[in-house]
N, C-alpha and C positions, 0 to 999 in steps of 0.2 A: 504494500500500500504506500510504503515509504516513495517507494521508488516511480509509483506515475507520476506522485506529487510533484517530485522533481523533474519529473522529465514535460509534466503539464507548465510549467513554472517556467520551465528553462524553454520552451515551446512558445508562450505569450510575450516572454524578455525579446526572443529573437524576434519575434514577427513588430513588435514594437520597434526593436532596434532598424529590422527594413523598412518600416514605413517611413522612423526618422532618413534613417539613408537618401530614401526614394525623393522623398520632401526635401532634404539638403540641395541633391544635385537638380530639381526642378528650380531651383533658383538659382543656379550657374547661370549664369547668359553663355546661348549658345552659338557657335559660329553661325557666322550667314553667310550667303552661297548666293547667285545668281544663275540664273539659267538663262538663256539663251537662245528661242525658240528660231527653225529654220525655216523663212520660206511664209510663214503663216498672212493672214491678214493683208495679202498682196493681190490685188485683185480682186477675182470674186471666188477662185480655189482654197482652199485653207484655212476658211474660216473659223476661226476660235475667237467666239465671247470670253471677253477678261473675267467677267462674273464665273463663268465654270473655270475658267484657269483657276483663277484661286480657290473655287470649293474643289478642284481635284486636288491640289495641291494640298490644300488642310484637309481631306481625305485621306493623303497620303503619310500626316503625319507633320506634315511640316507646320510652324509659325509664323507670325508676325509675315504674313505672304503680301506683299503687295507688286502691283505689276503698273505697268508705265504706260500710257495710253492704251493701243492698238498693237502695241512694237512686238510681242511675243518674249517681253525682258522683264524678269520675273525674280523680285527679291526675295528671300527667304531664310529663316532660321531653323535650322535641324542639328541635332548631337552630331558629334566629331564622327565622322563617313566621311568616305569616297567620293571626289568627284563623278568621278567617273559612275561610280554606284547609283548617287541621285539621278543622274543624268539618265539611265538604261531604265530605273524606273517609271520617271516620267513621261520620257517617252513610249512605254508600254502602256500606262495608264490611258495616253493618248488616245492610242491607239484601240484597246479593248473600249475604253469609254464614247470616244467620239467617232471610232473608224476613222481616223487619219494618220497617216503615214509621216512622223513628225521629225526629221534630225535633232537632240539637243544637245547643247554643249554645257554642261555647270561646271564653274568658277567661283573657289574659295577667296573670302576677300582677300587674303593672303598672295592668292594667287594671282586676282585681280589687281593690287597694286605692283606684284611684279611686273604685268606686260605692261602697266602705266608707263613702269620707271624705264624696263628697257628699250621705250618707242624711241628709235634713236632720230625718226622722221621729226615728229614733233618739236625739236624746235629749229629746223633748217625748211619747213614749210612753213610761207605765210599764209596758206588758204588751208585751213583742216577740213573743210568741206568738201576737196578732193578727194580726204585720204580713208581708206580703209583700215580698218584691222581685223587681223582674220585671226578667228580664235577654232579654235583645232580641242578636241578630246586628248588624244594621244600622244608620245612623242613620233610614232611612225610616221603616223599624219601630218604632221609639221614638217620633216621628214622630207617627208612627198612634194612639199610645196618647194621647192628651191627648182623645179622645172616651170615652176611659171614664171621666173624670172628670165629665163628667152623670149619672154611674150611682151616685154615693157620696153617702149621704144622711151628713148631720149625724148625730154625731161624730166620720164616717170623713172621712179625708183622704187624698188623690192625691197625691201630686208625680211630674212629671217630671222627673230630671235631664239630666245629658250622655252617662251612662252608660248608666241604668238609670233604669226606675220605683219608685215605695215606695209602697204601699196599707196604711194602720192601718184593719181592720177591727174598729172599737171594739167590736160587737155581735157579731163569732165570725164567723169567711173562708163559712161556709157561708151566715150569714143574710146575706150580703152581695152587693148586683148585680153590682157591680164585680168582688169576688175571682170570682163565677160566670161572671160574661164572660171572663175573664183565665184561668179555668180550664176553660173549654169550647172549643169550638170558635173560637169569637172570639177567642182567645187560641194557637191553633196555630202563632205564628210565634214566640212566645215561651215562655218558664217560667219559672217562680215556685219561689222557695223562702224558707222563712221560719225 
């Protein structure tokens, strides 16, 4: 009799002690991540309402979700994961919820202030309005992108960084092969925003 006593005892301590636990780390602030929807809200193909972007995404778990107009750019706070992880879910979500076939890219703020710091375009262009930045899932992917730098004729410039790509389309993203590759089909693993 002695012995359930204790082990009931020692049974309600722990489950107390979890709750505190659970209750501690709900008040950590937790990273925020951006996502980066590809291709959406462009036309009349792809249509995602921002009102279900966010109820998928607080579906999914995530926080404090808020998204930026029409853009498919989607801020959010989730526990320490993967890039990459977020990303493969959301766009599943996408796709079983809405039937759309959606690329997406998520970027830890961390990670987002890396490609800031190493746009090395930024400050040798004076029109940012030309220039793209291409943000990539993977390193292979990024990888891949140093063949579209045969595509940029003089006064556009390429850079690859660690992160992400940077394209200065001096002549306008439309008259340019490069921003055309990157925004076509050849560009499907990636997106661009400028």
């Amino acid at each position: 009799m002695g012995c359930s006593n204790i082990d009931e005892n020692v049974l309600k301590n722990l489950e107390r002690l979890e709750a505190s636990i659970g209750a501690f780390f709900q008040l950590l602030p937790m990273p925020t991540y951006v996502a980066l929807l590809r291709g959406i809200n462009v036309g009349k193909a792809k249509r995602i309402h921002m009102v279900d972007l966010r109820a998928l995404m607080v579906e999914l778990g995530f926080s404090q979700v808020a998204t930026l107009l029409n853009s498919g750019n989607v801020v959010f706070h989730a526990p320490p994961g993967t890039s990459a992880t977020y990303a493969a879910r959301i766009s599943h979500v996408i796709a079983e919820k809405l039937h759309l076939d959606v690329p997406v890219i998520v970027k830890s703020a961390s990670e987002w202030v890396s490609i800031v710091t190493e746009n090395s375009l930024a400050q040798q262009v004076p029109d940012h309005s030309r220039m793209l930045v291409v943000f990539v899932q993977d390193d292979l992917t990024l990888a891949g992108l140093e063949s579209i730098g045969r595509l940029t004729v003089a006064p556009e410039s390429f850079v690859v960084g660690h992160h992400a790509a940077f394209l200065h389309c001096a002549n306008g993203i439309l008259d340019s092969k490069a921003g055309a590759a990157l925004l076509g089909k050849a560009g499907k693993a990636v997106t661009t925003r400028n």
